[in-house]
N, C-alpha and C positions, 0 to 999 in steps of 0.2 A: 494416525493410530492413537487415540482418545484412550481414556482408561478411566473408568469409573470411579470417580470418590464418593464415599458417605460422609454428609454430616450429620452427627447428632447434635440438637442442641439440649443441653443440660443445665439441667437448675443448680447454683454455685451450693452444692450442699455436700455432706460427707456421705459416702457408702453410693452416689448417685452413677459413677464413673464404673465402681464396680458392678452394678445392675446390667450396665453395660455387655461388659465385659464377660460375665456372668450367663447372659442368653446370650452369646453367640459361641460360650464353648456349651452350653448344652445344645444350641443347634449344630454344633460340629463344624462352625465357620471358623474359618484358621485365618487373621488380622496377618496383614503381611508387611504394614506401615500404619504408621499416626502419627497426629500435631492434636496436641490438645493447646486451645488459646480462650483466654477466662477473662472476664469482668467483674468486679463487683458480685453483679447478678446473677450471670451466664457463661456458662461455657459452650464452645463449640469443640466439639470430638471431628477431626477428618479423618476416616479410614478407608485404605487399601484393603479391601479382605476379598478371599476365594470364594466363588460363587455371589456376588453382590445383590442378584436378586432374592434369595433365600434370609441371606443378611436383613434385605429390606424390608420381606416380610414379618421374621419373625422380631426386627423392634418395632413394628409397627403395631402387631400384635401386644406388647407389652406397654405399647401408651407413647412410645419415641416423636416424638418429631423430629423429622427428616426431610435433608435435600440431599439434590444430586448433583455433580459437579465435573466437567469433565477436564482430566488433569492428561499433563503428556510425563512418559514417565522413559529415560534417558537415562542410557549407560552411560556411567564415566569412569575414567577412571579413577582411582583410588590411588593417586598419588599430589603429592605437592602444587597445585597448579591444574589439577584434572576440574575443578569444579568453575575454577577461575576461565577457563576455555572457552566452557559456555554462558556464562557470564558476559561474558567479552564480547563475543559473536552477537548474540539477541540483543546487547545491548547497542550496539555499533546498527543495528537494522531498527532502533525504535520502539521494541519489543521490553513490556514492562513486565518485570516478574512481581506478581502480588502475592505469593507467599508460597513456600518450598521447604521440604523436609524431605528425608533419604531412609534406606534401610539398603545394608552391604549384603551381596553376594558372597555365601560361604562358597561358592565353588571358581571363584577365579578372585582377580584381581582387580574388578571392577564394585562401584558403587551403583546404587539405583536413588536415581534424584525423579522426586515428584515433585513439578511444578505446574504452577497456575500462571499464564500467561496472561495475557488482553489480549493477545492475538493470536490464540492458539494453532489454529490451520498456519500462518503463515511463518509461527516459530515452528512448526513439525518437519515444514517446507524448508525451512533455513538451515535445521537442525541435518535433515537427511542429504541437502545436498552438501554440508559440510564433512560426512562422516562419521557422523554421529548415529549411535544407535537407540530407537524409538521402539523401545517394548509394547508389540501389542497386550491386549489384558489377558490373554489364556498361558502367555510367557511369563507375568509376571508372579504367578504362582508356583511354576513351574519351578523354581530352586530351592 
């Protein structure tokens, strides 16, 4: 169970992030996670948001460059050692995490970790036969 990321890539300038931001609350796309990560020159926006293909049209529409990226997106919990679990596991099977960022669950006691794996399909596979819960992408709006 895959989950759609958007990147934006962004020219390192002022007011550009909010353009962003900008068209997708006037398209009524509700952002549910981000990592913004910047150079010099550019930045790259990754975003979780509802409805991803409406997302993708309307920056497309406004000039964006974009990709797509499919990320696995894993309940943890939210306590001392929750994040460390899965860490541990993927890491013990070969599986390299290339970059990760989270957004908490107001309604329990869990976190939502978005990761990019190298091995995606066979960390979703490690992940569920451990216990681990793999949010499909119509759930991860859902809170």
């Amino acid at each position: 169970m895959k989950a759609e990321q958007i990147s934006v890539f962004l020219e390192n300038r002022a007011g550009r992030l909010a353009e962003v931001t900008r068209t997708l609350a006037e398209a009524n796309v509700n952002i549910r996670a981000l990592s913004l990560a910047d150079t010099s020159d550019f930045g790259i926006l990754r975003l979780i948001v509802c409805n991803p293909e409406h997302a993708k049209n309307v920056l497309k529409e406004k000039g964006f460059t974009l990709g797509r990226t499919s990320v696995v997106a894993v309940e943890v919990p939210d306590r001392p050692g929750g994040l460390d679990s899965v860490l541990q596991l993927v890491s013990q099977h070969d599986i390299n995490v290339e970059y990760m960022y989270a957004f908490l669950r107001h309604d329990c006691d869990r976190a939502i970790m978005i990761f990019r794996f190298d091995k995606v399909d066979m960390a979703i596979d490690l992940l569920k036969d451990n216990g681990f819960i793999i949010l499909p992408p119509e759930k991860i709006c859902g809170f």
